[in-house]
C-alpha positions as CSV (number, residue, x, y, z in Angstrom):
1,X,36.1,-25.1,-31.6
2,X,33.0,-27.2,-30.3
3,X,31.5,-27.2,-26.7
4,X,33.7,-30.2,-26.0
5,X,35.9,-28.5,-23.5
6,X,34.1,-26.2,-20.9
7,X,37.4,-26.6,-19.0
8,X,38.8,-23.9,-21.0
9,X,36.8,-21.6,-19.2
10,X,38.0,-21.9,-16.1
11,X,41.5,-20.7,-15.7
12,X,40.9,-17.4,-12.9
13,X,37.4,-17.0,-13.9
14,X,35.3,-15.2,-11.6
15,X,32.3,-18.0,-9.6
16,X,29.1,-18.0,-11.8
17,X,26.6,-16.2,-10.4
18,X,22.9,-16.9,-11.4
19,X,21.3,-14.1,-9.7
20,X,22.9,-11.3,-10.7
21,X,20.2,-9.5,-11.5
22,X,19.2,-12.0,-14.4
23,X,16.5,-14.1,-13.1
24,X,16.5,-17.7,-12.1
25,X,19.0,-20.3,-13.2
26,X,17.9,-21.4,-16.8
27,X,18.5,-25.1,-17.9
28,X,17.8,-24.6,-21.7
29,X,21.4,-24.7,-23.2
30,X,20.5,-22.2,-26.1
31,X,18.9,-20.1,-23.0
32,X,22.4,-20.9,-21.1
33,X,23.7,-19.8,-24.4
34,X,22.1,-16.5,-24.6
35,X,22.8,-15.5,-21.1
36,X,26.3,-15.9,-21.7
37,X,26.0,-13.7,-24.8
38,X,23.9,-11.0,-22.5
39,X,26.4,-11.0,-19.9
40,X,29.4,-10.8,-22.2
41,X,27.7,-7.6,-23.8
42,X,27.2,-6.0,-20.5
43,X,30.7,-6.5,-19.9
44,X,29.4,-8.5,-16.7
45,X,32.2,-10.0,-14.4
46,X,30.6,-13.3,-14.0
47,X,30.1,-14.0,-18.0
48,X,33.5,-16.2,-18.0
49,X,31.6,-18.4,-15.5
50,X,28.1,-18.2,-17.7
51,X,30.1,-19.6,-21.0
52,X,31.3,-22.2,-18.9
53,X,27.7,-23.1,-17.8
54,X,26.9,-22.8,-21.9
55,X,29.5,-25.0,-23.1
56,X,28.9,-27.9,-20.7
57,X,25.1,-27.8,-21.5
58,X,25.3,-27.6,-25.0
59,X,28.1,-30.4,-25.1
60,X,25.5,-32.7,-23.4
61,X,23.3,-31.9,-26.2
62,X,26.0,-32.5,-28.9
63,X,26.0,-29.2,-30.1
64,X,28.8,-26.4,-30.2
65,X,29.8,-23.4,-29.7
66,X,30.2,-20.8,-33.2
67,X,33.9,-19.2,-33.3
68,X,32.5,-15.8,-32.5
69,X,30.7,-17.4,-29.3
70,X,34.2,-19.3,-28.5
71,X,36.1,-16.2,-29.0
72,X,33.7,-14.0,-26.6
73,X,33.8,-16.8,-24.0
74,X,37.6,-16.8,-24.1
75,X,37.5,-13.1,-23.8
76,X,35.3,-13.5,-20.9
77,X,37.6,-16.1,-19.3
78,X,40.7,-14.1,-19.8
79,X,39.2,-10.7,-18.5
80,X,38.5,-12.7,-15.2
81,X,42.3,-14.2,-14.7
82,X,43.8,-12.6,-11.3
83,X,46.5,-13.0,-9.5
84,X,49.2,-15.9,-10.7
85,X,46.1,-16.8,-13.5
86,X,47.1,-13.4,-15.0
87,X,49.6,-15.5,-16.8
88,X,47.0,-17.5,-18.7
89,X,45.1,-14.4,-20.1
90,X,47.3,-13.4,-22.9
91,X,47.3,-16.9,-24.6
92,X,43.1,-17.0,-24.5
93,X,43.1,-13.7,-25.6
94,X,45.4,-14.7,-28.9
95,X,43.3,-17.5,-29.4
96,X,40.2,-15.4,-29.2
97,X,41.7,-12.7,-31.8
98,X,42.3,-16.1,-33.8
99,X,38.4,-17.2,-33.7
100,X,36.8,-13.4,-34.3
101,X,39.0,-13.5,-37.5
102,X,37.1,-16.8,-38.2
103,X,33.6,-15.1,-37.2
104,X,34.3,-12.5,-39.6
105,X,34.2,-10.1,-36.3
106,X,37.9,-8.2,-37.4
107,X,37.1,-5.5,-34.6
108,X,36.6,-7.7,-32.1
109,X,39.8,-9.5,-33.2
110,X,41.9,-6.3,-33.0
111,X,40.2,-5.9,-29.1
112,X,42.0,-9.1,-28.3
113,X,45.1,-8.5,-30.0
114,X,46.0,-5.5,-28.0
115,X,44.7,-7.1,-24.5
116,X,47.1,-10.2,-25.2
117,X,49.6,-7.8,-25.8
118,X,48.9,-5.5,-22.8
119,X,49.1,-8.9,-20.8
120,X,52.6,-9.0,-21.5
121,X,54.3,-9.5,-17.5
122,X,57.0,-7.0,-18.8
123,X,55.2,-4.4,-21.3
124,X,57.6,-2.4,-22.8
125,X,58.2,-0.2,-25.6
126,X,57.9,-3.2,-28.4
127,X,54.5,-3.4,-26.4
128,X,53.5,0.0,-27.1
129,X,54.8,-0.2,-30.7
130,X,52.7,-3.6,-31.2
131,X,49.5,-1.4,-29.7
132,X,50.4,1.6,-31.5
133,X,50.1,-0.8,-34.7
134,X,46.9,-1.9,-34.2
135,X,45.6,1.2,-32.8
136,X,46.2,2.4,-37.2
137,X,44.8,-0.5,-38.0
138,X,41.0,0.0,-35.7
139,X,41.0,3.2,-37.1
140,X,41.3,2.1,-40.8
141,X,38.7,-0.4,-40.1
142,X,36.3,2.0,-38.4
143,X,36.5,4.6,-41.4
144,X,35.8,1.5,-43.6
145,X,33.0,0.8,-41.4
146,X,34.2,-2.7,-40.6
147,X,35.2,-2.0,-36.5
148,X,32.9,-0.1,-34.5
149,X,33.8,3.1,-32.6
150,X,33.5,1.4,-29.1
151,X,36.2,-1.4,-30.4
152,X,38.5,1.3,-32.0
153,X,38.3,3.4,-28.8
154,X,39.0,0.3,-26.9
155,X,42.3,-0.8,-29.2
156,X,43.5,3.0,-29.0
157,X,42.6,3.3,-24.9
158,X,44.7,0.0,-24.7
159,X,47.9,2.1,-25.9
160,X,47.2,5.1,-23.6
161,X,47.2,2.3,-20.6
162,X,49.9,0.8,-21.5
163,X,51.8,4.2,-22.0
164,X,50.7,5.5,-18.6
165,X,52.0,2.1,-16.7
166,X,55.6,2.8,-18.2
167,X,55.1,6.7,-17.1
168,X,58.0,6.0,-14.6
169,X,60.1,4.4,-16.4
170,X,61.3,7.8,-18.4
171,X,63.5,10.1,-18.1
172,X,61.1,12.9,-18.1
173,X,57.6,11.3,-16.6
174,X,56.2,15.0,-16.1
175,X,56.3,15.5,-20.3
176,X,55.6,12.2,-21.2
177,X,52.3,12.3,-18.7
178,X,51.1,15.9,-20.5
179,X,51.4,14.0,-24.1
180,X,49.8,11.5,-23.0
181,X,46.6,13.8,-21.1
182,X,46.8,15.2,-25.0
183,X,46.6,11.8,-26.8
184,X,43.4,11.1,-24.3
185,X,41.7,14.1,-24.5
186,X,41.6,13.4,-28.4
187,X,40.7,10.0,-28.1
188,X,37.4,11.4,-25.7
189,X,36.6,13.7,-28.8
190,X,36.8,10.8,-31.1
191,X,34.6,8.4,-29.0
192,X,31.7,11.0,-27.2
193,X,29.9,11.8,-30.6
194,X,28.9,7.8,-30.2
195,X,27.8,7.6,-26.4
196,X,24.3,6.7,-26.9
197,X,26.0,2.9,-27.4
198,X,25.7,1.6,-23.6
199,X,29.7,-0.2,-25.3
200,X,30.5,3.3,-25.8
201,X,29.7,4.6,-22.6
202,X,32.3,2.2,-20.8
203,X,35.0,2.9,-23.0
204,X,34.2,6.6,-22.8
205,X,34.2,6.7,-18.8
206,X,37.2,4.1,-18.8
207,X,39.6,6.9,-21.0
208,X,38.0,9.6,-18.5
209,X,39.5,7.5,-15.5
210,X,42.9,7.0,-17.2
211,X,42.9,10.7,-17.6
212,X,42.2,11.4,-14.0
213,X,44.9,8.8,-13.0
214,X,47.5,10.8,-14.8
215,X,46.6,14.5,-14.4
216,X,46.3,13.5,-10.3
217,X,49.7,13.9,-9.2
218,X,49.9,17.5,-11.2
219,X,46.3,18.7,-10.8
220,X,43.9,17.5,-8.3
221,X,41.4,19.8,-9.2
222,X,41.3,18.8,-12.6
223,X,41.6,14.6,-11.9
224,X,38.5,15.2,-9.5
225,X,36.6,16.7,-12.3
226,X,37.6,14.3,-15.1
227,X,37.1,11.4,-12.4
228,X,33.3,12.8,-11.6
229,X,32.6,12.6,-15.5
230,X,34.0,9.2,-15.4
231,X,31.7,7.9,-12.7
232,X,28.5,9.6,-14.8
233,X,29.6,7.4,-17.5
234,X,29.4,4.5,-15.8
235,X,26.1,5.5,-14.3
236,X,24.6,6.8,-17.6
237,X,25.8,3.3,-18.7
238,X,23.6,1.8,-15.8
239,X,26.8,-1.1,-15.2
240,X,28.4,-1.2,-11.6
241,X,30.7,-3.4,-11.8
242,X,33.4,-2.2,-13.9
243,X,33.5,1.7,-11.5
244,X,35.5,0.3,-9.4
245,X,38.6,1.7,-10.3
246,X,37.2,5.2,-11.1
247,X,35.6,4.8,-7.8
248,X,38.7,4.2,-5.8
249,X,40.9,6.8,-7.8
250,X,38.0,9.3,-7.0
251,X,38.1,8.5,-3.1
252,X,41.7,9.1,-3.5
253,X,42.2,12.0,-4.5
254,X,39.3,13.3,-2.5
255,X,41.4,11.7,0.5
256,X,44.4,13.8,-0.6
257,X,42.5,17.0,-0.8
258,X,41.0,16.7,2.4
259,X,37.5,15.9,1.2
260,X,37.3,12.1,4.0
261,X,33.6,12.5,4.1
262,X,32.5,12.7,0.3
263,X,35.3,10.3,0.2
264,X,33.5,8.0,3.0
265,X,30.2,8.6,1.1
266,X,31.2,7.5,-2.1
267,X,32.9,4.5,-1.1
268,X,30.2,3.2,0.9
269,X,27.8,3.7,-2.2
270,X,29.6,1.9,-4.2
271,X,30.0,-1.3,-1.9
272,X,26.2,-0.7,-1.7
273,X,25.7,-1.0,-5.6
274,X,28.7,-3.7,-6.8
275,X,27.4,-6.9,-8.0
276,X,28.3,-9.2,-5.1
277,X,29.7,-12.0,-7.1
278,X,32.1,-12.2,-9.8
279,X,34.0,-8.6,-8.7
280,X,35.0,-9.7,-5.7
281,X,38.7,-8.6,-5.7
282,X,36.8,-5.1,-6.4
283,X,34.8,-5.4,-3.0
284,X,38.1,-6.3,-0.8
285,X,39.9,-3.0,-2.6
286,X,36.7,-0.8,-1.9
287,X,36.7,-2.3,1.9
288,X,40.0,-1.6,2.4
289,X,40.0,2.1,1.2
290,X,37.1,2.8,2.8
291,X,38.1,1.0,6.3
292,X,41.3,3.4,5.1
293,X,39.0,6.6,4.7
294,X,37.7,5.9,8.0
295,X,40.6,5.6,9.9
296,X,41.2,9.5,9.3
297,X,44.2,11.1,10.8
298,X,47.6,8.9,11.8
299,X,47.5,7.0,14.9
300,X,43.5,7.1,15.5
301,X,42.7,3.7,16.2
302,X,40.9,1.2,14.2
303,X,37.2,1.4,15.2
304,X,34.5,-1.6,14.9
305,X,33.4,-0.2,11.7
306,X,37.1,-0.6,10.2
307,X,37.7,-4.3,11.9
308,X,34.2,-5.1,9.6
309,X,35.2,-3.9,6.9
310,X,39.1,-5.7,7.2
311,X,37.3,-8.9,7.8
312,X,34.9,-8.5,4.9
313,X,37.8,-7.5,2.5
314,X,39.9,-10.8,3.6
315,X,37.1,-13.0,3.1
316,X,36.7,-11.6,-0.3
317,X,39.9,-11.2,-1.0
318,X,40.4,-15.0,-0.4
319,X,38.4,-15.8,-3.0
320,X,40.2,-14.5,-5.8
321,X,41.9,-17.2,-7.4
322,X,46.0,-16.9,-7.2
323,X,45.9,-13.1,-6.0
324,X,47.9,-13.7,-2.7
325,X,48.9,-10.2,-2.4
326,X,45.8,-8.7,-2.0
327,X,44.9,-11.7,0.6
328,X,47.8,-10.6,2.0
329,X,47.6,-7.1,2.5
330,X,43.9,-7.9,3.6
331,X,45.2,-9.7,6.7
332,X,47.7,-7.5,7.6
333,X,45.5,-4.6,8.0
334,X,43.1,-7.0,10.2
335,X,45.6,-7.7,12.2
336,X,46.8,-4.6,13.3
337,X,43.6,-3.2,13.6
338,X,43.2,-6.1,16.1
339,X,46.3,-5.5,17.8
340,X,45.5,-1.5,18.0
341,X,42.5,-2.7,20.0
342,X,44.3,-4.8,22.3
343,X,42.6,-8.5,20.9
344,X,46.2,-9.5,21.5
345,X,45.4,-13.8,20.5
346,X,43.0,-12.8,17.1
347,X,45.4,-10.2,16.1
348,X,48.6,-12.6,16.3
349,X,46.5,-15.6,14.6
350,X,46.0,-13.4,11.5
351,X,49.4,-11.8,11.4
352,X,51.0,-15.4,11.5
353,X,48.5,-16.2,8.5
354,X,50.0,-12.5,6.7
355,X,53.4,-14.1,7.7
356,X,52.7,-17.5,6.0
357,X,51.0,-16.3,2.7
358,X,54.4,-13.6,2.3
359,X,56.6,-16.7,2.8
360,X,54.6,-18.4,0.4
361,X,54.7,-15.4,-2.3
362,X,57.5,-15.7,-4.8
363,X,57.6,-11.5,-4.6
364,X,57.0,-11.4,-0.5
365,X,57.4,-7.9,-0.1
366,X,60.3,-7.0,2.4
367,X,57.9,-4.6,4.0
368,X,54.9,-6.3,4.6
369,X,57.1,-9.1,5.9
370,X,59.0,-6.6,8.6
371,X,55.6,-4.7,9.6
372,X,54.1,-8.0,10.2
373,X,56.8,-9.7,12.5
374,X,57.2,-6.4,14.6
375,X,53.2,-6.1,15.1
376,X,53.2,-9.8,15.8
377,X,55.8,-8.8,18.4
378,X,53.9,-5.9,20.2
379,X,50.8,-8.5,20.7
380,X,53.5,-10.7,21.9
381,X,54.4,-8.1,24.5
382,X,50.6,-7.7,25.1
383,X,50.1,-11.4,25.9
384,X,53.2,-11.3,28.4
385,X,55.6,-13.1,26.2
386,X,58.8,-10.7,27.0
387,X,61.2,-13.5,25.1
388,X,59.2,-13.9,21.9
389,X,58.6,-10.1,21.2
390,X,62.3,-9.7,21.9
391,X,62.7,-12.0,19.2
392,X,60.2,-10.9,16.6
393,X,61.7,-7.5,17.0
394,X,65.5,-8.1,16.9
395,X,64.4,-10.0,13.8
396,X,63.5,-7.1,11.8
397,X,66.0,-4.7,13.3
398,X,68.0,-7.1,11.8
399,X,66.7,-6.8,8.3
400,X,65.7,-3.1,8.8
401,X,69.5,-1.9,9.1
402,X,69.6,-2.1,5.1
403,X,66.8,0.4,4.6
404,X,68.1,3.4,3.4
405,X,65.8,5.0,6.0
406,X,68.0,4.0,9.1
407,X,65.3,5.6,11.8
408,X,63.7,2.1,11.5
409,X,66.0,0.1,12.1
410,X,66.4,2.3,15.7
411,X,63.5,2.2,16.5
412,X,62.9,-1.9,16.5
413,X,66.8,-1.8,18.1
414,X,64.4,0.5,20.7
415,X,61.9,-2.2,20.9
416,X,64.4,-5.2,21.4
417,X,65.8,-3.7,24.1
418,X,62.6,-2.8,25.8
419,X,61.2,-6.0,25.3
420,X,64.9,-7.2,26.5
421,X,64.3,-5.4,29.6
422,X,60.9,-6.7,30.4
423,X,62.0,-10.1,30.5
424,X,64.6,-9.6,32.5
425,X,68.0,-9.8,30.5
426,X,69.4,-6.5,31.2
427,X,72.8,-7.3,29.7
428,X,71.4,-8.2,26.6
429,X,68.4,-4.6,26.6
430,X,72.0,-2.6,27.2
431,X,73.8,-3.8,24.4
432,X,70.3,-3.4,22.2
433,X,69.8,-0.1,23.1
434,X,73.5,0.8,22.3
435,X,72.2,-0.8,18.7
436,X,69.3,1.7,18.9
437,X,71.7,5.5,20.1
438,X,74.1,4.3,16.8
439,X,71.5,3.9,14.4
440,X,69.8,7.2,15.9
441,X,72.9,9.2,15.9
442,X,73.7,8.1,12.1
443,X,70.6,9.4,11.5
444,X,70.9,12.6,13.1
445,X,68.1,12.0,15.7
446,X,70.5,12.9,18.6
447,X,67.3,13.6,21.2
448,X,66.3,9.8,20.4
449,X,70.1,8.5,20.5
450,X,70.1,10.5,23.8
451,X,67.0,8.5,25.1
452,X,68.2,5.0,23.9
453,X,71.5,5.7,26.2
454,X,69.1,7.1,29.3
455,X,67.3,3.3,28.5
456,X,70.9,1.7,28.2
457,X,71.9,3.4,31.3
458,X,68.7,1.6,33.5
459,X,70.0,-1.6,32.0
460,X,73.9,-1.0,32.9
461,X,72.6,-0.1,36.5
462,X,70.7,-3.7,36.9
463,X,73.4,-5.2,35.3
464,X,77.0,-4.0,36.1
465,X,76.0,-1.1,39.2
466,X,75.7,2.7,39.4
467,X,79.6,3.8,38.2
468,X,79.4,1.8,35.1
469,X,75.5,3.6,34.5
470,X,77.1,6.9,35.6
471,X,79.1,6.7,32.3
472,X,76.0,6.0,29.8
473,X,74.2,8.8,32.0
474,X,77.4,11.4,31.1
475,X,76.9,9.9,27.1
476,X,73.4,10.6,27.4
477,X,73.9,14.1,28.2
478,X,76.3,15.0,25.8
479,X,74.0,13.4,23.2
480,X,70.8,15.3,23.7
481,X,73.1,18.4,24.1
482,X,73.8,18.1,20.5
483,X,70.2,17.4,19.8
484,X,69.8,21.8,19.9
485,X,65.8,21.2,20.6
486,X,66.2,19.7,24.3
487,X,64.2,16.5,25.6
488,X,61.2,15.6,23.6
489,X,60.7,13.1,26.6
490,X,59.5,9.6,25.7
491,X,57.5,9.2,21.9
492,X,53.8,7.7,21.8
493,X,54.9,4.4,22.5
494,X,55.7,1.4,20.3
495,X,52.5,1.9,18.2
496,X,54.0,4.9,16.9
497,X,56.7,3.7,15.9
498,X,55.3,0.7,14.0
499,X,52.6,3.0,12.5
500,X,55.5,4.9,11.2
501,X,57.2,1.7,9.1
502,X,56.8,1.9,5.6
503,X,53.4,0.5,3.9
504,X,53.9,-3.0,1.9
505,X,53.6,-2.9,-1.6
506,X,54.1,0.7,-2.2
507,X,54.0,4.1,-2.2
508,X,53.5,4.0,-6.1
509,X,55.3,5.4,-8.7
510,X,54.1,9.2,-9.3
511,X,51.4,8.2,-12.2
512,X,50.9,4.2,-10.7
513,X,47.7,3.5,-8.4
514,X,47.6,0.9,-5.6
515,X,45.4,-1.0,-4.3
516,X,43.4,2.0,-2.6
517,X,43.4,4.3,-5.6
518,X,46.0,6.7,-4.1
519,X,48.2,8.0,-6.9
520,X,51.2,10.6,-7.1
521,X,53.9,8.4,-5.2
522,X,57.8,8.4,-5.0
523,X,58.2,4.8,-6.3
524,X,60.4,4.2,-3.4
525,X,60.4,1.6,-1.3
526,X,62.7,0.8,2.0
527,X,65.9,0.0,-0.4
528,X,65.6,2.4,-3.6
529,X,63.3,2.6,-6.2
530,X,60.8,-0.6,-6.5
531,X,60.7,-2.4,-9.5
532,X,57.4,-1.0,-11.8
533,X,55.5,-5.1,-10.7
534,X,56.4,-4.1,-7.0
535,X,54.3,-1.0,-7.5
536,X,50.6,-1.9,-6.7
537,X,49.2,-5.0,-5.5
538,X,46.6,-5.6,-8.3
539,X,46.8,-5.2,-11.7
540,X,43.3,-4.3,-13.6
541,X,42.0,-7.1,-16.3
542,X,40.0,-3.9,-18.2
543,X,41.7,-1.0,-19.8
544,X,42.2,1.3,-17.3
């Protein structure tokens, strides 16, 4: 294909930027043309952008692109899809396999093949088979010298991820996660005799992160050490941008094992060294773990430190093409940081922005959507709106009630009736917190049924006089009699209870990362086991 169509390029890519440690803006299309090339070999974030920037300026002077430069820039383009532009990469990546047959480049070709193929929105075992294919057929080339080792390793490390993303999915993940540590630690001894190519090198310390994704949840002390020889990969290979993932799996399982402050260290370093442009869906992960790092033990309150760092991940988050999710999550964590430090009116404007980009999803997560009505609610309380919390919160008591986890539910039944209360509708609080002792007691939390009848009781007293609250009283007793531990007394207050709510778009299946790098989850969400997209909010472009 010529340089006619620099449109082609765009679909997700990641902004151009001139200055990422290139020098100044060339206007020389066949010095346009070699940046791209430079960029694409470095594996750079921002090369879809520089082929777009080469095709327009050699189309102005009527020349074209070869089908080996055409291929690498839809490579390029396709690596840089996000978010609902992830749909587009699998098609440019065929096409590309298509031109490096042209180019004579049958590696390269093979490279593509399996990304298309891992692009696959449902990859299943006809995926794996497909990879597994082509996987024999790098090899073959590579002993025939016609594939290099850092595109055979690539091919073959394309299996293993698509083999750990369907880890859950088996009837024995445990077994299938210990062949596939074997089937890694081979393809490490096949690709390590070649590290001295800087292609190598990334391939090399991208199998060493898979492998510390999937020994995490079983060994910890092991994943920390195959995740530390990942990130001296990527150093020896003096590239950044692509450590991002072994940076965030490191912090998390350094997080998990109680190491915050190496954890805090490492994180900071690394949004110290990541090219500012062209990762930035990389940066708003790496702020959010570290704001989450910082935040330390449960119910500490965001400092200014964290607020920063929330703000700096939504405003980078935002500028990811099509990845709402992330956006998403991004604002929801600002916003209750704000609320947490009382900035009742900023808080509520970016949880009603949370709100709106979940209605706007076509996967809003049930989750996200019930934390961020009830904390919209508590600033509503804060700002002396009685009614409106009352309403945010009986909202998602309502859709709380079928969680399998019926605490919940209580405690926003607990909520509506306190908010109830404040403004004044005592007949209304009573019959919420009667919602609140049912949903307690079915859980078998008979000291907190016990203390939503001593809260109905206040409410019968305003509302039908002292016999009627003389009853609930009576209830109230018998209730926390059956309780066996006594009177807790009252809990931390509302912010404990919606800290307690479970976390959008997770926990992660037991060999799945989220969007922080934590690994090792149930898979469970508030109604059963999420489906495997449900998982993690961003899916990586590279192999791991």
């Amino acid at each position: 294909m010529s340089s006619r169509s620099p449109d082609e390029f765009r679909p997700g890519a990641s902004p151009y930027d001139p200055g990422s440690g290139h020098g100044e803006e060339p206007e020389d299309p066949q010095e346009l043309l070699r940046r791209a090339r430079r960029l694409t070999a470095d594996g750079h974030p921002s090369a879809g952008g520089a082929w777009e920037r080469a095709a327009t300026a050699l189309r102005r002077a009527d020349c074209s692109l070869t089908p080996g430069d055409h291929a690498d820039a839809l490579d390029a383009t396709a690596l840089a899809c996000r978010g609902r532009a992830r749909q587009a990469a699998a098609p440019l990546f065929s096409r590309a396999a298509d031109l490096h047959e042209r180019a004579g480049e049958h590696g390269k070709a093979l490279v593509s093949r399996a990304r298309a193929l891992l692009g696959d929105p449902e990859p299943g075992a006809t995926v794996c088979a497909g990879l597994g294919e082509l996987g024999e057929r790098a090899t073959v080339l590579h002993t025939a010298g016609r594939a290099t080792a850092a595109e055979t390793a690539t091919v073959l490390l394309l299996r293993c991820r698509a083999r750990a993303d369907l880890l859950d999915t088996g009837p024995d993940p445990i077994a299938e996660a210990a062949a596939l540590r074997a089937e890694l630690a081979r393809l490490i001894a096949f690709v390590a005799p070649h590290r001295a190519a800087p292609a190598v090198l990334g391939v090399l310390a991208e199998t060493r992160t898979l492998l510390g994704r999937v020994t995490a949840p079983d060994d910890p002390a092991a994943a920390l050490d195959r995740l530390r020889a990942a990130m001296a990969d990527h150093h020896a290979g003096g590239r950044p941008w692509p450590a991002a993932e072994s940076v965030l799996l490191l912090a998390g399982v350094l997080r998990a094992t109680g190491a915050r402050q190496e954890a805090t260290a490492l994180l900071r370093s690394a949004l110290g060294t990541t090219a500012p442009k062209g990762c930035r869906a990389d940066r708003a992960r790496l702020c959010l773990a570290l704001a989450r790092t910082l935040a330390g033990a449960p119910g500490r309150p965001a400092g200014d430190e964290e607020v920063s760092l929330l703000g700096e991940a939504v405003r980078h988050a935002d500028s990811v093409a099509g990845d709402g999710r992330l956006s998403t999550l991004a604002r929801l964590a600002l916003g209750i940081a704000r609320a947490e430090r009382g900035h009742w009116r900023q808080a509520s404007a970016v949880l009603r922005e949370a709100l709106s980009g979940l209605a706007e999803a076509d996967d809003g997560d049930e989750a996200a959507r019930v934390r961020a009505g009830a904390w919209l609610a508590y600033c509503a309380l804060g700002l002396g709106e009685p009614d409106r919390a009352a309403r945010e919160f009986a909202r998602g008591a309502a859709e709380v009630r079928r969680w399998d986890d019926l605490r919940h539910g209580a405690a926003l039944s607990e909520l509506t009736a306190r908010a109830l209360g404040a403004a004044g509708a005592p007949e209304k609080a009573a019959r919420a917190h009667e919602r609140a002792a049912d949903l307690w007691r079915s859980a078998g939390d008979h000291t907190a049924a016990a203390r939503s009848l001593r809260g109905r009781a206040r409410q019968v007293r305003k509302a039908w006089g002292a016999a009627a609250a003389e009853v609930v009283e009576t209830e109230a007793r018998r209730e926390a009699g059956r309780g066996g531990a006594g009177d807790d007394g009252e809990p931390d207050g509302a912010r404990a209870w919606l800290r307690g709510l479970p976390e959008p778009y997770g926990p992660p299946g037991r060999y799945q990362v989220d969007v922080y790098g934590e690994v090792g989850g149930t898979g469970t969400g508030p109604r059963g086991p999420r489906r495997r997209e449900e998982q993690s909010v961003t899916r990586v472009q590279g192999c791991v």
